[in-house]
Biotite code that builds the C-alpha atoms (Angstrom):
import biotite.structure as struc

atoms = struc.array([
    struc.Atom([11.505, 3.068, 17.648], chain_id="A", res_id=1, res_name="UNK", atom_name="CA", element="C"),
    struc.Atom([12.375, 1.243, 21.083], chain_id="A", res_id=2, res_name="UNK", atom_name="CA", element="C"),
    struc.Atom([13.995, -1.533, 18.979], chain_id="A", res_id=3, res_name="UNK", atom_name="CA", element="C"),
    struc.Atom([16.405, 1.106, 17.047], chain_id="A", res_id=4, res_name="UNK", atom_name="CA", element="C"),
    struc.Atom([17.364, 2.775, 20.549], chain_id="A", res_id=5, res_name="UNK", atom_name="CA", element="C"),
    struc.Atom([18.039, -0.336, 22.015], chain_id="A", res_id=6, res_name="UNK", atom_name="CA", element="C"),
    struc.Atom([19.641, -2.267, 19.618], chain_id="A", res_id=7, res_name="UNK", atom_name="CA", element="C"),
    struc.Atom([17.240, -5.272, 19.006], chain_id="A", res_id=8, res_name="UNK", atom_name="CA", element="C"),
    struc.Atom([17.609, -6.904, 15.921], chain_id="A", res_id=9, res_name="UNK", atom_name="CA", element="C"),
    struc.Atom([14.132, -7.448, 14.332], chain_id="A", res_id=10, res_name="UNK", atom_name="CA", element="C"),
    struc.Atom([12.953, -10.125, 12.030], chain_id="A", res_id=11, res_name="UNK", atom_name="CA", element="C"),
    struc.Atom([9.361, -9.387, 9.551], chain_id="A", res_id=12, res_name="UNK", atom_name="CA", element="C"),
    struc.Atom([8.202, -12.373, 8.442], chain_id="A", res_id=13, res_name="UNK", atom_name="CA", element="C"),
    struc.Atom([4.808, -13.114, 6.381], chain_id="A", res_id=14, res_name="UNK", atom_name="CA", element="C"),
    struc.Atom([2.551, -11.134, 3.872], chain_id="A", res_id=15, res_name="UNK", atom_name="CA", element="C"),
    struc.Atom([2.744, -11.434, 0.197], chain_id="A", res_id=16, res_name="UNK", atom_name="CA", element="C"),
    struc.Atom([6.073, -11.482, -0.981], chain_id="A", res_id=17, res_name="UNK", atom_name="CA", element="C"),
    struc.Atom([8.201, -8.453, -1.431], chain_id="A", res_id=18, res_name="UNK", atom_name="CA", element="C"),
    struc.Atom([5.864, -6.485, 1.093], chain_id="A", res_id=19, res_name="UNK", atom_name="CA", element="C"),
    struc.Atom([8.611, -7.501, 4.153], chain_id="A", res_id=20, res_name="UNK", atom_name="CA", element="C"),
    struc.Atom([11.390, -6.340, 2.901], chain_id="A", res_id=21, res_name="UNK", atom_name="CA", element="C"),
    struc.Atom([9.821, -3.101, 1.521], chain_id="A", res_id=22, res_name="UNK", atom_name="CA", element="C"),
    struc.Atom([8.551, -2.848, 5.584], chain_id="A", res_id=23, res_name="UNK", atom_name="CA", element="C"),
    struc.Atom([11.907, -3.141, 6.537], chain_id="A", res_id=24, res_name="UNK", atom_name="CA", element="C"),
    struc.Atom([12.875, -0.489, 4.030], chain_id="A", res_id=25, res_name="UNK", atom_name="CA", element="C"),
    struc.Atom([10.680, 2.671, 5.218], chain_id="A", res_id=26, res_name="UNK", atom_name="CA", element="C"),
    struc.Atom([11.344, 1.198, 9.048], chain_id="A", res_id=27, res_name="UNK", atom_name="CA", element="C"),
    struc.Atom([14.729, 1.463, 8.504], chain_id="A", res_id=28, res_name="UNK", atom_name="CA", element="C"),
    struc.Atom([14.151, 4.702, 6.837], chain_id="A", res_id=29, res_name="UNK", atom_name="CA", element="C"),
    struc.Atom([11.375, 6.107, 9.617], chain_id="A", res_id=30, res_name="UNK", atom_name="CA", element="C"),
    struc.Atom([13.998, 4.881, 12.563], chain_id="A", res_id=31, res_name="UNK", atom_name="CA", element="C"),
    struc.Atom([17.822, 5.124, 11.947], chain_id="A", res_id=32, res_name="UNK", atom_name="CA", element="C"),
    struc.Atom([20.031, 2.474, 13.359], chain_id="A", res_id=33, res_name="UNK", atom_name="CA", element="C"),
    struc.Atom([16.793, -0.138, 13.316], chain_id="A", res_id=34, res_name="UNK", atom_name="CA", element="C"),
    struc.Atom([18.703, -3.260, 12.987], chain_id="A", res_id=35, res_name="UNK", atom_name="CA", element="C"),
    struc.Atom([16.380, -5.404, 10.339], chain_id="A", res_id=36, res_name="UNK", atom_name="CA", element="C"),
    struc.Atom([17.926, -8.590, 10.565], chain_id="A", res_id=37, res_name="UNK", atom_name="CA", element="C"),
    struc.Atom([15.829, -10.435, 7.938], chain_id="A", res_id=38, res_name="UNK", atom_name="CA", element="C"),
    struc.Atom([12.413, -10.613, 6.322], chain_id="A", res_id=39, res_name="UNK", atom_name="CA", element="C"),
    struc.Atom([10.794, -13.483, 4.823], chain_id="A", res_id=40, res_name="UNK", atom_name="CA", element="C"),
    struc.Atom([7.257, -13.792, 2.806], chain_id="A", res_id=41, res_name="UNK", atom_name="CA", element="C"),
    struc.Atom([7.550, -17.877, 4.429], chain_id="A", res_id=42, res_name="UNK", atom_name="CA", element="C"),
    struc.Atom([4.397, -19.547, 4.794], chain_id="A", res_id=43, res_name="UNK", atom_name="CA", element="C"),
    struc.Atom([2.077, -20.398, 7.625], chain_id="A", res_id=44, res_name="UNK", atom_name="CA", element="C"),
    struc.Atom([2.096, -24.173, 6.673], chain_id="A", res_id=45, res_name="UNK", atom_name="CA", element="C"),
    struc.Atom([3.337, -26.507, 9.373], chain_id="A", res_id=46, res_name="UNK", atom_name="CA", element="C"),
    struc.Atom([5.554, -28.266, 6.959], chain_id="A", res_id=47, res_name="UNK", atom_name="CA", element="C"),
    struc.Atom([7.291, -24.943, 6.208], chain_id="A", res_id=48, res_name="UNK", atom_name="CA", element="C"),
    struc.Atom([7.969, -24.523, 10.222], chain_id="A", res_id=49, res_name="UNK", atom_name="CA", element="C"),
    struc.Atom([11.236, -26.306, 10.113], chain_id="A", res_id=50, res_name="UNK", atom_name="CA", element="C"),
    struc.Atom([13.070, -24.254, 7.245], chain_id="A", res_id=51, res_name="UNK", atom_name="CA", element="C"),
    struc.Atom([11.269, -20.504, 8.346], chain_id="A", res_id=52, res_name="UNK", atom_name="CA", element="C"),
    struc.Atom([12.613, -21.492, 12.340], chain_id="A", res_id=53, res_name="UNK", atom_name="CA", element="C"),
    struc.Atom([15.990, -21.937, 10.713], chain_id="A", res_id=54, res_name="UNK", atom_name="CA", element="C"),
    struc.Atom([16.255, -18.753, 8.953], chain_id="A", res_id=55, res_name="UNK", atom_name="CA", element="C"),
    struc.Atom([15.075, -16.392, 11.857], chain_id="A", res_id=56, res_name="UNK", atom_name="CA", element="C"),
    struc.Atom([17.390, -18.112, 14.317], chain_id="A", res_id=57, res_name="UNK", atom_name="CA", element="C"),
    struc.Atom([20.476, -17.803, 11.579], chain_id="A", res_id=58, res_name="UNK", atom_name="CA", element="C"),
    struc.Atom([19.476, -14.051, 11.702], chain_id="A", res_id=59, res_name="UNK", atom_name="CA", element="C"),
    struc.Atom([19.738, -13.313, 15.392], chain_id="A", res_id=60, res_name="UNK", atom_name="CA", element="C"),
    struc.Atom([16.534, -11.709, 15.558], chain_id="A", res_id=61, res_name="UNK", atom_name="CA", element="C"),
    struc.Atom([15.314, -10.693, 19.348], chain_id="A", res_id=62, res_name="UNK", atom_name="CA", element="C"),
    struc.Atom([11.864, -9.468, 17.898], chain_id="A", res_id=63, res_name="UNK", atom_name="CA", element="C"),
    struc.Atom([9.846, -10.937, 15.322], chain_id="A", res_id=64, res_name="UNK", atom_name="CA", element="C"),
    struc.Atom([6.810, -9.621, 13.756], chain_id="A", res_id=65, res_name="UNK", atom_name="CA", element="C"),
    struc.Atom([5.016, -12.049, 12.163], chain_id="A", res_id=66, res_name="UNK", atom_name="CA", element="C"),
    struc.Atom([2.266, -11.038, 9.434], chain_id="A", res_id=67, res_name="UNK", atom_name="CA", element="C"),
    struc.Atom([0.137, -14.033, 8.535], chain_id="A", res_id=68, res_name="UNK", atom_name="CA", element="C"),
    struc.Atom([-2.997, -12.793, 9.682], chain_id="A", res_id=69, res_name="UNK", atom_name="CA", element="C"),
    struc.Atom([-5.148, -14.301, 12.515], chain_id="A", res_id=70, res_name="UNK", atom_name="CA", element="C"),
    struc.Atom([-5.132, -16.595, 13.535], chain_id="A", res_id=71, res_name="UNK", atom_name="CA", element="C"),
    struc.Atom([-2.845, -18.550, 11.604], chain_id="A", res_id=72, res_name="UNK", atom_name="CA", element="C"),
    struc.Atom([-0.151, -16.004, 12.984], chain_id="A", res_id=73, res_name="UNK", atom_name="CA", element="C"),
    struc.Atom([-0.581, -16.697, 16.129], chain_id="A", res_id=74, res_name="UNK", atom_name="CA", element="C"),
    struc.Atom([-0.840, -20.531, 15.894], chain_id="A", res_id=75, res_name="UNK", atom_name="CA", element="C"),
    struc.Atom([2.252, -20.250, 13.678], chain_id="A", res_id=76, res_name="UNK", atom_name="CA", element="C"),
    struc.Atom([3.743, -18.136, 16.897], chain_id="A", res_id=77, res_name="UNK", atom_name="CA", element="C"),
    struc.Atom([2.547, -20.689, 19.308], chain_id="A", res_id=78, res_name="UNK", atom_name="CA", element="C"),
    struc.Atom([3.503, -23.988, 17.747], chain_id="A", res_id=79, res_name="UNK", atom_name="CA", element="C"),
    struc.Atom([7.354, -22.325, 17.258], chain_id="A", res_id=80, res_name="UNK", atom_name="CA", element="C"),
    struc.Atom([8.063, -20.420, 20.295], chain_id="A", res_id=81, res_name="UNK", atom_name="CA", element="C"),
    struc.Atom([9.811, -22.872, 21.701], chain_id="A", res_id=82, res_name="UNK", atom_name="CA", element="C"),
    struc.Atom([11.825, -23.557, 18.759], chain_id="A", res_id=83, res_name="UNK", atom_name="CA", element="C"),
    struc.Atom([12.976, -19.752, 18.291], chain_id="A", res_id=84, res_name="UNK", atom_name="CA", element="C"),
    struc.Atom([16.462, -20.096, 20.245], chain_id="A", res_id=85, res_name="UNK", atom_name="CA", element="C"),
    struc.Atom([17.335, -15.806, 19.898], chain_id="A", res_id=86, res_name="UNK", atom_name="CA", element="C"),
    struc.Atom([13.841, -14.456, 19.701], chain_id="A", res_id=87, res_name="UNK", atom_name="CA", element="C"),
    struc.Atom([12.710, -12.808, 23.120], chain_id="A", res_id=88, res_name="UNK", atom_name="CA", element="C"),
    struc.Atom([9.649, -11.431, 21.938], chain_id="A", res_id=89, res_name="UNK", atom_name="CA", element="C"),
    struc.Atom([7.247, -12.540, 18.842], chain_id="A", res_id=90, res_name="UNK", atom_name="CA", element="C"),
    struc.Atom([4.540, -10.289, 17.973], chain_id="A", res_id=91, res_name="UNK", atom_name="CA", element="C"),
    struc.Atom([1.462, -11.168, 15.306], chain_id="A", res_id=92, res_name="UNK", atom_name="CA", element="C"),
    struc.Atom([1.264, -7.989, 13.472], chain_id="A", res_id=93, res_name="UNK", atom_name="CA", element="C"),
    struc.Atom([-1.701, -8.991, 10.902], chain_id="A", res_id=94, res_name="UNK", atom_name="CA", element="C"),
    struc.Atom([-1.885, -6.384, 7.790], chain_id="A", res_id=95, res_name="UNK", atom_name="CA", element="C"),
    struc.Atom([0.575, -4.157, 9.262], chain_id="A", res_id=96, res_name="UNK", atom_name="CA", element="C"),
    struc.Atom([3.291, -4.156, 6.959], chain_id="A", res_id=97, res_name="UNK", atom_name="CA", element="C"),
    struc.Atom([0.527, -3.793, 4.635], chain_id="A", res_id=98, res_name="UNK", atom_name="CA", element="C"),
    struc.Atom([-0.410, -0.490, 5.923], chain_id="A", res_id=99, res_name="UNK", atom_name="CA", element="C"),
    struc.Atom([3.537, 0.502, 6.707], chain_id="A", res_id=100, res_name="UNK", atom_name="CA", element="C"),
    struc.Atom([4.724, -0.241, 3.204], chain_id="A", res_id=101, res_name="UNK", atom_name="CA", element="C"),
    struc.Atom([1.425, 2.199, 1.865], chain_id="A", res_id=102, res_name="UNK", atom_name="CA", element="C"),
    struc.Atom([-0.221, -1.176, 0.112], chain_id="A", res_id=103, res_name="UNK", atom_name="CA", element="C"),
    struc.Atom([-3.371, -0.706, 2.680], chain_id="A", res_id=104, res_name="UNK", atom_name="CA", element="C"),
    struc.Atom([-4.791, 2.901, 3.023], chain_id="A", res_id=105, res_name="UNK", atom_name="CA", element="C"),
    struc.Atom([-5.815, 3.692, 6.455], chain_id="A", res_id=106, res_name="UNK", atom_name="CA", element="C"),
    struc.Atom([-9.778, 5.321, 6.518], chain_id="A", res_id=107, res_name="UNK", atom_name="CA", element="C"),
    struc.Atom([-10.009, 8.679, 6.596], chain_id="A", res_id=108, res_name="UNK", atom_name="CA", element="C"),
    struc.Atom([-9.551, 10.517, 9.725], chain_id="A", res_id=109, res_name="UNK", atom_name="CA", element="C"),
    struc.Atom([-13.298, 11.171, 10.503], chain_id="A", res_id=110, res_name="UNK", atom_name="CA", element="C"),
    struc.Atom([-13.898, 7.736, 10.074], chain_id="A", res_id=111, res_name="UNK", atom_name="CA", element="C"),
    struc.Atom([-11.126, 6.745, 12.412], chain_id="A", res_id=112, res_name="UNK", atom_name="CA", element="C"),
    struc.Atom([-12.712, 9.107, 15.105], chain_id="A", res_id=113, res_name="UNK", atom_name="CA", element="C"),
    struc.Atom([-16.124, 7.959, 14.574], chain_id="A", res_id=114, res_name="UNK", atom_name="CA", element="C"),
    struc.Atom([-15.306, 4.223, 15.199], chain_id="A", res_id=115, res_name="UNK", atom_name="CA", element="C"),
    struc.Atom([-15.410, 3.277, 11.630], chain_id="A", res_id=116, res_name="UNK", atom_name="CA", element="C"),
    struc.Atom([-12.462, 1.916, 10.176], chain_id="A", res_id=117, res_name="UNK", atom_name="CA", element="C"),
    struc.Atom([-13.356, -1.330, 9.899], chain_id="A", res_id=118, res_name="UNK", atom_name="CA", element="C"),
    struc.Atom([-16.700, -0.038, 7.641], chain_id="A", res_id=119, res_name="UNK", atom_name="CA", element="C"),
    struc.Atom([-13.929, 1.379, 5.559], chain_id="A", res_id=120, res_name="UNK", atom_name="CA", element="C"),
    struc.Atom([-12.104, -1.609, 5.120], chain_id="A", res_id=121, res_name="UNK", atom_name="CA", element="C"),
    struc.Atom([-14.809, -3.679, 4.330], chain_id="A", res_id=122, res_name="UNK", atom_name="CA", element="C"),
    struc.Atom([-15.871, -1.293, 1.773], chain_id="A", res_id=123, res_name="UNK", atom_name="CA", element="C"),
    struc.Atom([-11.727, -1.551, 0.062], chain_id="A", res_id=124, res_name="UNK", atom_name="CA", element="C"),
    struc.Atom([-12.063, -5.595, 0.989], chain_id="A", res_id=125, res_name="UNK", atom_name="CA", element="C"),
    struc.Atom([-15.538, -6.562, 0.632], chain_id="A", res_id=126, res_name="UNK", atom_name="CA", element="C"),
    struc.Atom([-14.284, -10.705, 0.346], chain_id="A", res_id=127, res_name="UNK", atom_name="CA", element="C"),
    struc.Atom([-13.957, -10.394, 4.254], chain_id="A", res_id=128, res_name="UNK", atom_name="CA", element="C"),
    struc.Atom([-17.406, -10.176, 4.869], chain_id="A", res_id=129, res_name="UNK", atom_name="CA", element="C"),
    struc.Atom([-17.803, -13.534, 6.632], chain_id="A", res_id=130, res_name="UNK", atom_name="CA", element="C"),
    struc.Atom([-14.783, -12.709, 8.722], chain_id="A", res_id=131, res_name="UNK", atom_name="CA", element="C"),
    struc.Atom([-16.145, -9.555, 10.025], chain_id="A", res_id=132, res_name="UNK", atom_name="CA", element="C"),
    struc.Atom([-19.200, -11.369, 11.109], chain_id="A", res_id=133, res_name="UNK", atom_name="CA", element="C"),
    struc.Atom([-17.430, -12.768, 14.067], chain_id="A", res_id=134, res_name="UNK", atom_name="CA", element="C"),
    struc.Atom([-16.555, -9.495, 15.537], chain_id="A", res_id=135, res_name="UNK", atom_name="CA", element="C"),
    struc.Atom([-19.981, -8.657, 16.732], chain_id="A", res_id=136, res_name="UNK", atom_name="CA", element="C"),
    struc.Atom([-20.700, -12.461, 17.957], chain_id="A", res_id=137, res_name="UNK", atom_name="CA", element="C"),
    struc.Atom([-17.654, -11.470, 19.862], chain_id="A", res_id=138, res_name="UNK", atom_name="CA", element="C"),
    struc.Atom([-18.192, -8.616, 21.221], chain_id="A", res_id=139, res_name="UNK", atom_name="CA", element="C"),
    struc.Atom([-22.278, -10.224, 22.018], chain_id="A", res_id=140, res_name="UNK", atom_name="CA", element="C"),
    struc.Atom([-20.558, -12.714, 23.994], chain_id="A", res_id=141, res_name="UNK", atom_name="CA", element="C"),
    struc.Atom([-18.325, -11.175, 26.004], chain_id="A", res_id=142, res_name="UNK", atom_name="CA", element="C"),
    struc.Atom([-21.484, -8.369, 27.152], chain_id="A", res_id=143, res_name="UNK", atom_name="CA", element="C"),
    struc.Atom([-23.308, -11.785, 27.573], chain_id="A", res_id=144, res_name="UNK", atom_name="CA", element="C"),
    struc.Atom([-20.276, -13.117, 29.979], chain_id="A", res_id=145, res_name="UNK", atom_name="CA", element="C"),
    struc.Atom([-19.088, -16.164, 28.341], chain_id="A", res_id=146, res_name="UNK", atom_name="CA", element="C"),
])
């Protein structure tokens, strides 16, 4: 919404192809005068850093989301940052244009209240298992202080 008002062209890079550009498509459709510069599927792989650096600088973007899912986003944000000449801001987004573009269902509402969502997406995505083990290591660790 801020990025329509203020005129800050936005660039949506990652998640399974097709699923940017149909982001871009109910953004643009949820917030008139959003100024999608470009979308790209792209690929976290370090040898694709080069051409996916290119094509967001071409596009002018000040914001890019980038959906490739942690952490690769964010090491894909960190080993580029320096390289992204008109980006101002780059944001990892995860599954969100999943759930934008309707391809990810949100839980139901009571679940949302009650804490649960992530039950209800390991019930829709039960291959995540493993990766939803580290959450309460996490959380054990930070009560623990370190």
């Amino acid at each position: 919404e801020r990025a329509a008002a203020r005129g800050w062209p936005l660039f949506l890079l990652g998640a399974a192809p097709g699923v940017a550009e149909a982001a871009a498509a109910v953004l643009s459709g949820r917030y008139p005068g959003l100024r999608v510069a470009g979308t790209w599927a792209g690929s976290p792989d370090p040898a694709a850093d080069a051409a996916i650096v290119a094509r967001v600088n071409a596009s002018g973007a000040a914001l890019l989301y980038v959906a490739y899912g942690a952490p690769r986003q964010d090491k894909w944000i960190a080993r580029n940052r320096d390289a992204l000449t008109t980006v101002r801001v780059a944001i990892g987004v995860g599954g969100s244009l999943d759930f934008i573009t309707g391809r990810a269902v949100r839980a139901p509402r009571w679940m949302q209240r009650l804490g649960l969502e992530w039950l209800h997406r390991l019930i829709k995505e039960p291959w995540r298992w493993r990766r939803m083990l580290a959450l309460p290591r996490f959380v054990w660790r930070v009560l623990q202080g370190g």
